[in-house]
C-alpha positions as CSV (number, residue, x, y, z in Angstrom):
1,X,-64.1,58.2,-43.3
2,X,-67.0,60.7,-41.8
3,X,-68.1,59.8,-38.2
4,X,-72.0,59.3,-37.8
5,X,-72.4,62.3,-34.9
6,X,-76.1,62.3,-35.6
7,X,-78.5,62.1,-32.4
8,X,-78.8,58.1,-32.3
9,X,-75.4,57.7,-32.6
10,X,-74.3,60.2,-29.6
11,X,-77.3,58.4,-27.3
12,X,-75.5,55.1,-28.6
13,X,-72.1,55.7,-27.8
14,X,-73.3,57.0,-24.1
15,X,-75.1,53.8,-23.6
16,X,-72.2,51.7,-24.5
17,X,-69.8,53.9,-22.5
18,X,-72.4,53.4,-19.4
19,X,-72.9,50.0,-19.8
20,X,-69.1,49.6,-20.0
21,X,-68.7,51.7,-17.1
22,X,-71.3,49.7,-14.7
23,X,-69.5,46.4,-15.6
24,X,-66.1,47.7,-15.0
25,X,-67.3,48.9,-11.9
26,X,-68.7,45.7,-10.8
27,X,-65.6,44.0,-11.3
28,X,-63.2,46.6,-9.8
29,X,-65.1,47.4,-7.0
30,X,-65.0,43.8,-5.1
31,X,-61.4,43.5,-5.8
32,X,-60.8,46.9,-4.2
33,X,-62.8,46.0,-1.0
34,X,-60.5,42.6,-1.0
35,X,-57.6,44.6,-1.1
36,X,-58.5,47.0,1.5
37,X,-60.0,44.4,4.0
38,X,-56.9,42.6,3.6
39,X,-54.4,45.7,4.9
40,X,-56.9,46.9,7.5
41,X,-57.2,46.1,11.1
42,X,-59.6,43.9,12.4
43,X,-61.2,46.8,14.6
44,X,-61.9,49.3,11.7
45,X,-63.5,46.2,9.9
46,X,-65.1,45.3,13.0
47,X,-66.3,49.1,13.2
48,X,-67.4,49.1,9.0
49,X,-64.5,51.9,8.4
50,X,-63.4,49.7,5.6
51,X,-64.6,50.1,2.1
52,X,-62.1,50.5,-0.9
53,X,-59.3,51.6,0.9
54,X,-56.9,50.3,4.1
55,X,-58.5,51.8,7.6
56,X,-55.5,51.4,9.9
57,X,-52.9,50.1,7.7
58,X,-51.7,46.4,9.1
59,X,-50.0,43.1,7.4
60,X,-51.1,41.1,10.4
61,X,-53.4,38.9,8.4
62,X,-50.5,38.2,6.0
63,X,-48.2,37.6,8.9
64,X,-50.8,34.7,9.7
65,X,-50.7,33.3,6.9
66,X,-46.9,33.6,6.2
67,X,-46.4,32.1,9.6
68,X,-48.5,29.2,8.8
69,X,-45.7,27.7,6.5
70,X,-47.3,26.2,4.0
71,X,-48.4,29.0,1.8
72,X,-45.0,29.6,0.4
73,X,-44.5,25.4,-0.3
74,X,-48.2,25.8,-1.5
75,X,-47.0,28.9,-4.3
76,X,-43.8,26.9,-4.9
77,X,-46.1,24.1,-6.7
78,X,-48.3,25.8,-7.8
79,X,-45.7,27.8,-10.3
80,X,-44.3,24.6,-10.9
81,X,-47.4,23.0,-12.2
82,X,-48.5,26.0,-14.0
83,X,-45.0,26.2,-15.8
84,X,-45.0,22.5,-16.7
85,X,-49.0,22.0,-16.8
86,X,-48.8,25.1,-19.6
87,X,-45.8,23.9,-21.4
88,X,-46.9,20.4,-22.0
89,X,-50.6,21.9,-22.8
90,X,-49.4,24.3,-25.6
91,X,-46.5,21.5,-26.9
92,X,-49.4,19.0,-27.5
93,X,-52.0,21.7,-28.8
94,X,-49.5,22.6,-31.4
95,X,-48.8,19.3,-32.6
96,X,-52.4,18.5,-32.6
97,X,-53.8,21.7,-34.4
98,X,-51.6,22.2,-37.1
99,X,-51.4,18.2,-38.9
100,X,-55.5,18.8,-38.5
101,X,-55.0,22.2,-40.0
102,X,-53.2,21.0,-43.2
103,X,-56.2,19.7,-46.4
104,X,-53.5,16.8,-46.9
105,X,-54.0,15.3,-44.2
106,X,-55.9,12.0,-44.7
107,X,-59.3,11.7,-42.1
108,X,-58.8,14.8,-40.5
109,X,-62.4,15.7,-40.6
110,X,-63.4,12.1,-39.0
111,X,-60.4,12.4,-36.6
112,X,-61.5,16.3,-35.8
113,X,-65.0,14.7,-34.7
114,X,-63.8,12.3,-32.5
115,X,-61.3,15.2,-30.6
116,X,-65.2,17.3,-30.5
117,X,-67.1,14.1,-28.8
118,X,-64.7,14.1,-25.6
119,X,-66.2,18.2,-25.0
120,X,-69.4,16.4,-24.6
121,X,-68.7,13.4,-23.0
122,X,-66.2,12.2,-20.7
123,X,-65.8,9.4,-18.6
124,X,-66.4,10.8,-15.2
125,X,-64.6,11.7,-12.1
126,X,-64.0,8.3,-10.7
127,X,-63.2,6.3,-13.8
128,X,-60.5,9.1,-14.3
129,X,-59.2,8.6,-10.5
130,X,-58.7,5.0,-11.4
131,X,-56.8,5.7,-14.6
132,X,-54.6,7.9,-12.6
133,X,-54.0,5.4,-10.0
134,X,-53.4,2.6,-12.7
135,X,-51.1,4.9,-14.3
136,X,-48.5,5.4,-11.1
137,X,-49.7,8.6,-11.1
138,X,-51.1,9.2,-7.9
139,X,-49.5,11.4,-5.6
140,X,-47.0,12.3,-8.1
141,X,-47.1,15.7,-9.7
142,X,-47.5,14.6,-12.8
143,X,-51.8,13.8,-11.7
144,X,-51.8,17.6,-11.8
145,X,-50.5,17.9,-15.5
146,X,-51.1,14.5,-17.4
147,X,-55.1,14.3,-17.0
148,X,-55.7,17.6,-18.8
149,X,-52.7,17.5,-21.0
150,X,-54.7,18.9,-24.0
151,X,-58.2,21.1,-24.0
152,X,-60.0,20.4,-27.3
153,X,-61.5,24.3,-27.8
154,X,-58.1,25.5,-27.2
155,X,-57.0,22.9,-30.0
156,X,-59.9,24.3,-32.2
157,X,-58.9,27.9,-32.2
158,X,-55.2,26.8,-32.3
159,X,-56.8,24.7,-35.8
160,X,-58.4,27.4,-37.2
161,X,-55.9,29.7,-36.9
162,X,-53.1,27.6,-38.5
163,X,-56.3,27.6,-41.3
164,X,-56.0,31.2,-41.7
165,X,-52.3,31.0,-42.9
166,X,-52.1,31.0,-46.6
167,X,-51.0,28.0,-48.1
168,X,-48.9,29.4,-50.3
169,X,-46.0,30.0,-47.4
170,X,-46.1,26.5,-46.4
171,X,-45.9,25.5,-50.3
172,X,-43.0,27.7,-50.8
173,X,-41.3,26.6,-47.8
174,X,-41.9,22.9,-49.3
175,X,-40.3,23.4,-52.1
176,X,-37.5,25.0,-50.7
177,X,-36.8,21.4,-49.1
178,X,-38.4,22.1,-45.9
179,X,-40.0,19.3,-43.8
180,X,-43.4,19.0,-41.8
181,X,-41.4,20.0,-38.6
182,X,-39.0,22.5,-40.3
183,X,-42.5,24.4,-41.1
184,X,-44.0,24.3,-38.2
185,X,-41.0,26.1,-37.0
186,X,-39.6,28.1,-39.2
187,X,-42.9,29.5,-40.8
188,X,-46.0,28.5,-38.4
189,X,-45.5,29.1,-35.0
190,X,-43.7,32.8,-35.7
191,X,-46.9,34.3,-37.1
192,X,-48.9,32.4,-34.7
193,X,-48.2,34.3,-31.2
194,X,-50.8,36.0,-31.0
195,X,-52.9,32.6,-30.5
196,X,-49.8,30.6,-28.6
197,X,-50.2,33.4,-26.0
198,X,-53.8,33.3,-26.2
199,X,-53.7,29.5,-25.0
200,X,-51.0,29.8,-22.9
201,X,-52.8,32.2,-20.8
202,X,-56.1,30.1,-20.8
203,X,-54.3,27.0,-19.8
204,X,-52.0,29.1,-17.0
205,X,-55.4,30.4,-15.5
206,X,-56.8,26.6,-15.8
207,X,-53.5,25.5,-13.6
208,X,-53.3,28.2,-11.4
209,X,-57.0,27.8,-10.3
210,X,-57.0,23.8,-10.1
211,X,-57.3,22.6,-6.6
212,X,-59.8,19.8,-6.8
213,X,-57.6,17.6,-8.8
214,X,-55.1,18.0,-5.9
215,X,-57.8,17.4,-3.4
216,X,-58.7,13.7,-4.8
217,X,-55.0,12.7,-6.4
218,X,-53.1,13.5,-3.3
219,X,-52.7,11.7,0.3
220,X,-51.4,14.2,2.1
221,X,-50.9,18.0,1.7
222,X,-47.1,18.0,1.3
223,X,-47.5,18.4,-2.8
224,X,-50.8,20.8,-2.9
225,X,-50.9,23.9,-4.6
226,X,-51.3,27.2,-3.1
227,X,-54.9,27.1,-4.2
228,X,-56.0,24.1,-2.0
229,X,-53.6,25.6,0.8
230,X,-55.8,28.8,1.2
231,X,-58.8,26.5,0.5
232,X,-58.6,25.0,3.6
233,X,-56.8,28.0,5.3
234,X,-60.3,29.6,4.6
235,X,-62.2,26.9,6.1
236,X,-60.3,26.7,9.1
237,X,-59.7,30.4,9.6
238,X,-61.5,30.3,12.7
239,X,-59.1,28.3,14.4
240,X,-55.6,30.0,12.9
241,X,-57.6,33.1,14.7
242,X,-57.5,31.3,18.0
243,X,-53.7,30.5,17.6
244,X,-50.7,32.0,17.0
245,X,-49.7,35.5,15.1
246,X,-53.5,35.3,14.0
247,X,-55.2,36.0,17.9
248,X,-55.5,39.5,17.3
249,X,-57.7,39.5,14.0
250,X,-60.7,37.8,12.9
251,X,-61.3,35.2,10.1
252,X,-62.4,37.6,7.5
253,X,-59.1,39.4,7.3
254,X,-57.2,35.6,6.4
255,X,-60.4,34.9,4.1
256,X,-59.8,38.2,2.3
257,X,-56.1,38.1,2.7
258,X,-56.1,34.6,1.2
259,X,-58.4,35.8,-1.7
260,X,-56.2,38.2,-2.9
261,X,-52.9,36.4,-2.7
262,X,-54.6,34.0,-4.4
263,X,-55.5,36.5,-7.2
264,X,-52.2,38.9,-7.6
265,X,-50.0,36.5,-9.9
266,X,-52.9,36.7,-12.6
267,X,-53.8,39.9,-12.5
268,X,-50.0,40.5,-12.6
269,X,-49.5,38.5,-16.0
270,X,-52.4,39.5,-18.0
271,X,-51.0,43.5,-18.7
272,X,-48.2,41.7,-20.7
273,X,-50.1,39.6,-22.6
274,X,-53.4,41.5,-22.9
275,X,-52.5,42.7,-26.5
276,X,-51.9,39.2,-28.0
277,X,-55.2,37.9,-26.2
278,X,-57.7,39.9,-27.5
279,X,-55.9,39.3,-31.1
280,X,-55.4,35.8,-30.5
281,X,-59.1,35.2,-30.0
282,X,-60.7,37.4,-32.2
283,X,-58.6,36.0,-35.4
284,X,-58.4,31.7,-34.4
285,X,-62.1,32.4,-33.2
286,X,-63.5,34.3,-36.1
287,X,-61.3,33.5,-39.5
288,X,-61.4,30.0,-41.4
């Protein structure tokens, strides 16, 4: 097929390439100044040396943080409630999606609507807090992966994808003796990683970021995840400054330091997974 190199099409293509361009800028750019801040010394902050690369090289704001001792108990959790939170989320989407993906299946459209009302309405922050203390699940880590066991748009693109396999598989695989569950298995879920990964990314992201659900369904900080750790290591930056390995650097370095720590395990996972999450979306978004 001919390319259109006329005029409009040129002034296009530089547009799209600019706009492109200007976004990716905008969100590289405060990541690099993160990162630099982060490795510089106080006084070539201080002196505003520092702009998208490391002025004075120096880990002492990491050493703060380090030697506050609750970072590395606050990544510990978080992994573990990211692993679990993203396992149980993508087991129940699964078995959710695909018996409302099959025609057979008696009420699906009425049961489909009731699984859309809950995006809309909920019952509220403290009406949830006293389920979860009903429940014996306060202070327990299983508050951090039981109240958002299942997100219904992630269900909804795992639906319409499971739509967008031909029937005729799952009818052959039928007669061939196979049950629901052998199906799923054996026929579904291989042709579906694109969307699996898709999910699985959305509800890693959703675990990795949680921190107010820690804030309200824990006592005491000995179970919170790295993300409320360097929540309130931020707010009291001021006075790790005045103590310890932090005296000689100011609050901005742990801020910054804090931010990025807080950012590397994601921006570390999405290169592997980047391929199937633009094709996971694209096809349980767009098909069926």
């Amino acid at each position: 097929m001919m390319k259109d190199r006329s005029l409009s099409s040129k002034v296009f293509d530089f547009l799209l390439f600019a706009m492109c361009a200007v976004v990716l800028v905008s969100i590289i750019a405060p990541v690099l100044n993160i990162f630099a801040v982060s490795f510089s010394s106080y006084d070539a902050f201080a002196r505003g040396d520092v702009s998208f690369w490391p002025v004075e090289f120096s880990l002492d704001a990491y050493k703060a943080i380090i030697h506050d001792g609750k970072v590395l108990q606050g990544l510990k959790y978080s992994v573990l409630y990211t692993a679990l939170g993203t396992l149980i989320n993508v087991i129940l989407t699964i078995l959710t999606a695909y018996p409302l993906s099959r025609p057979e299946m008696p009420f699906r459209k009425t049961i489909s609507m009731f699984f859309a009302f809950t995006m809309f309405f909920s019952g509220g922050t403290i009406p949830t807090f006293l389920l979860v203390q009903k429940l014996g699940l306060y202070n327990t880590i299983w508050a951090m992966v039981i109240p958002n066991a299942m997100q219904v748009y992630n269900m909804i693109i795992m639906r319409t994808f499971f739509q967008s396999i031909p029937f005729e598989l799952t009818e052959a695989a039928r007669l061939d003796g196979a049950n629901d569950f052998k199906i799923l298995w054996d026929v579904i879920l291989p042709l579906s990683k694109a969307s699996i990964a898709t999910i699985a990314l959305f509800y890693a992201v959703m675990h990795w970021n949680s921190w107010f659900q820690a804030s309200i369904y824990f006592s005491s900080s000995d179970k919170a995840p790295l993300q409320l750790v360097l929540r309130n290591m931020v707010i009291n930056a001021e006075t790790l400054v005045k103590s310890g390995e932090a005296s000689n650097i100011g609050s901005t370095s742990i801020n910054y330091a804090t931010l990025f720590i807080s950012m590397l395990p994601m921006m570390a996972l999405y290169p592997f997974i980047q391929k199937y999450f633009v094709k996971g979306v694209m096809v349980g978004s767009v098909k069926g």
